[in-house]
N, C-alpha and C positions, 0 to 999 in steps of 0.2 A: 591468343589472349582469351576467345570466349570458353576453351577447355579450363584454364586458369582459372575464370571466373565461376565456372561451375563446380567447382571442385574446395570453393570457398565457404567456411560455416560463416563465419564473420572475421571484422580486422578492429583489433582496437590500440588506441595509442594506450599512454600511461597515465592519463586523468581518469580511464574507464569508456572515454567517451567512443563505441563503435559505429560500426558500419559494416550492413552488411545486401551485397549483389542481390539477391532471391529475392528481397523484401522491397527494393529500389532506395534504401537507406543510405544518407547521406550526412551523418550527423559527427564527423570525424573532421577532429582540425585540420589543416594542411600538412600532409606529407612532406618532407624534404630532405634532402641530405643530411645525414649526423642525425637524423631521430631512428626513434624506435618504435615499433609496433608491434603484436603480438596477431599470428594470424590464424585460426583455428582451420584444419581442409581438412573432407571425409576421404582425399585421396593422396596418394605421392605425388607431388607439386614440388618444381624446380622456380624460385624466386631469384629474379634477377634484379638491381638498380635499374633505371632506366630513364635519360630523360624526358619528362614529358613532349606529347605532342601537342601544340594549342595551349588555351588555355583552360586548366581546371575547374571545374564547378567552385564556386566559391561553398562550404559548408553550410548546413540550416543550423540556425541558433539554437539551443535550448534556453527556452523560457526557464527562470528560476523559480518554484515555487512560493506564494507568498502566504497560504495556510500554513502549511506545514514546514517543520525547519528544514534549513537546507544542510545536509550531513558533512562530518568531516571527510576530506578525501587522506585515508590512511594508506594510501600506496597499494591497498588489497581489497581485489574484488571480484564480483562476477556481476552476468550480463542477464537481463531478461529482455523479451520481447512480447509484447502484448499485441497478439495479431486476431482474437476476439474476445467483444465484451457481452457478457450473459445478464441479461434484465439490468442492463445502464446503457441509457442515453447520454450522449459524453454532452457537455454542455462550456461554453464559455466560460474561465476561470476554476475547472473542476479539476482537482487534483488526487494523485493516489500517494500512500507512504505502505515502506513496508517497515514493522517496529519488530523489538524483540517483546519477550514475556513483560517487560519492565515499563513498555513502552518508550523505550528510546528509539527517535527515527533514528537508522541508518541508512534508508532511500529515502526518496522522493522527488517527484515529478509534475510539472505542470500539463495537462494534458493538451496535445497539439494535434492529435491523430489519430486515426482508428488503429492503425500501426504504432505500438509507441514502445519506446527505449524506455526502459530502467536501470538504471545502474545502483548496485546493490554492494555494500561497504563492509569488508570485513573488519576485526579486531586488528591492531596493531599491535604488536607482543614486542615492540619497545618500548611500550608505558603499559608495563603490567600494573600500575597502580591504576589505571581508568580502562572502564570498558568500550571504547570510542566506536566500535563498528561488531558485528554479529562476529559468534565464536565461532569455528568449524563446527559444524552437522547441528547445529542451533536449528530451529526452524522459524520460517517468515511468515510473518503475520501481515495481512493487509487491509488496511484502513483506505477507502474513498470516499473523498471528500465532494458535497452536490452544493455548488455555490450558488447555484437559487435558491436552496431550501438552506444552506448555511449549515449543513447536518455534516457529520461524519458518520458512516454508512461500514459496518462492518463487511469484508468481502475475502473471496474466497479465490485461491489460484489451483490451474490444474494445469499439470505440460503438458505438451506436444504426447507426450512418451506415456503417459496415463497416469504418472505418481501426483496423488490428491497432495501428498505432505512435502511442501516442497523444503528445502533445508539448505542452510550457506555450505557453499563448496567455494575455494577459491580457482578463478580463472574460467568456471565452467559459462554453459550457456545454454538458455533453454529458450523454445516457444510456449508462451501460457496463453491460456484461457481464464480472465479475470469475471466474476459474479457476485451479485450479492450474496449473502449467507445470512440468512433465517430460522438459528434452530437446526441447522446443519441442511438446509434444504433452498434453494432460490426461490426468490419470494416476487411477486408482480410487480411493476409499476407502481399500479393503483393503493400499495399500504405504504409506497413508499414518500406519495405526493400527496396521502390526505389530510385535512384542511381542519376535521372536526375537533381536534386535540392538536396543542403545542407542548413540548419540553421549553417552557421558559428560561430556568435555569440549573447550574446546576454547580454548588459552590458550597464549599472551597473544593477547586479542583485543579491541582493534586492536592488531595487531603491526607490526615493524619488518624486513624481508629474510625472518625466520623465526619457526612458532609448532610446538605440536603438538597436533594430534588424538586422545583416546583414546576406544577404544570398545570394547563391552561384545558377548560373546557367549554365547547362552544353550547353543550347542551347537556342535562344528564344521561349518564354511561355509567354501565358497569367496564371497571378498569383493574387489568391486572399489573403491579408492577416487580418487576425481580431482576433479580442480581446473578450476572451469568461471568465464567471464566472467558479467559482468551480462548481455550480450545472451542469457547460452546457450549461447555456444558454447566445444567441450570442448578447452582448455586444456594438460592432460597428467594422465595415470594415474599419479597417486602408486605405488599399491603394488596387486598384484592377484594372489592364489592362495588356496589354502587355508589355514584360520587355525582353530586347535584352540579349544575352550571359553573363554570366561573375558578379564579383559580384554588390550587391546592398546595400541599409539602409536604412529601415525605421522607424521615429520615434514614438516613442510612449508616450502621454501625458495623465498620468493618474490624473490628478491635480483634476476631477469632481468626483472622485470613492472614497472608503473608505478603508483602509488601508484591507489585506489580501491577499489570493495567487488566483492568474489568470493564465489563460492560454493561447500563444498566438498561432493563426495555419495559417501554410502557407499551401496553397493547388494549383497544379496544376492539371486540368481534375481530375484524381478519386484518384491523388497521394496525400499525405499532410505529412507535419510535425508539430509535439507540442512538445511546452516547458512552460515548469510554471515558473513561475515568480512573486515575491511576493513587494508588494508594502507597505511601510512604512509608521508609521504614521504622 
């Protein structure tokens, strides 16, 4: 048995929902006769039925996200595994999504773990009239969500295996490294938790050519503000100089861009804030 279990990358039934030995992961419905399962091994491995001895671990729930939507399950997917987190402290009610360019979730997760499952939602290509889950070789974007600060927190994954860009494959399975991403770089704690500036709001959002920004200053700051893509990269500086106490608004006119999800960041010295924000077609 323990050769078998060594020889196992992961096991997933047909919700998505795995489990896998290495990690001590137990997040898989109940096995039983007449189901099915899909079992990944880095070796030749001889599966037999068998019936149990004892009784079975009963399975760990997943908590349903309550940020971010919870995705459709289209029959097609792959598996991630968050086995570390780079400048985030995981916090009570803190959630990750992974979106496409459009920002449409197709993951998401409530976080339970330093170890944590993602399951990850392809397209379904029996309703080609909707796009319901990521296309092949699409790439995944991810969004964490910091429910003390009520922010969404642009972030970054890297595998096990070193590819920075990760992208839907169906059935596959990775180990990642999830981080913030600032400017294509990880950024401290400390700009992420300061106190002296808020994004109050930021509406209409999902908007249409235009929306506005307003934000809150606890003192006078020079402040820059700009408009960046999903990949990162910087777009155009809304508005940038010194800006007295108290709140502000700035607008934003996306009339020249093409419809998908952006992000906007306000920074003062080494402090900033981001929000996405998705623009219509």
């Amino acid at each position: 048995m323990m050769e078998v279990l060594g020889a196992i990358e992961f096991v997933k039934d047909n919700s998505g929902i795995f489990w896998t030995a290495a990690d001590s992961l137990n997040y898989m419905s109940m096995i039983m006769p007449g189901s099915a399962v899909m079992v990944k091994a880095n070796a030749e491995t001889e599966f037999t039925w068998a019936d149990p001895i004892g009784e079975m671990e009963e399975p760990v729930e997943l908590m349903a996200p309550q940020h971010f939507a919870l995705p459709m399950n289209t029959g097609k997917n792959m598996n991630l595994l968050v086995t570390m987190w780079e400048e985030i402290e995981l916090g009570e009610g803190d959630e990750i999504s992974l979106m496409n360019g459009e920002g449409d979730v197709f993951g998401s997760a409530s976080m339970q773990s330093e170890i944590q499952p993602l399951i990850v939602w392809g397209d379904d290509d029996t309703t080609p009239e909707t796009v319901d889950g990521f296309l092949t070789d699409s790439t995944l974007h991810f969004v964490y969500y910091n429910s003390e600060l009520e922010e969404e927190i642009i972030a970054y994954a890297t595998a096990e295996e070193g590819d920075s860009t990760l992208i839907y494959t169906d059935n596959s399975f990775f180990r990642i490294t999830v981080g913030i991403i600032v400017d294509g770089i990880s950024d401290g704690e400390d700009a992420i938790r300061n106190d002296s500036f808020q994004i109050v709001s930021l509406y209409p959002n999902p908007f249409n050519q235009s929306t506005e920004l307003e934000f809150s200053l606890i003192s006078s700051a020079d402040v820059n503000v700009s408009l960046w893509s999903i990949e990162g990269r910087l777009l155009t500086v809304l508005r940038s100089g010194y800006f007295s106490g108290g709140l502000h608004t700035v607008s934003i006119n996306a009339k020249d861009y093409s419809a998908g999800m952006y992000f906007v960041k306000l920074q003062s010295g080494s402090s900033h804030k981001i929000k996405q924000l998705v623009l219509l077609p």
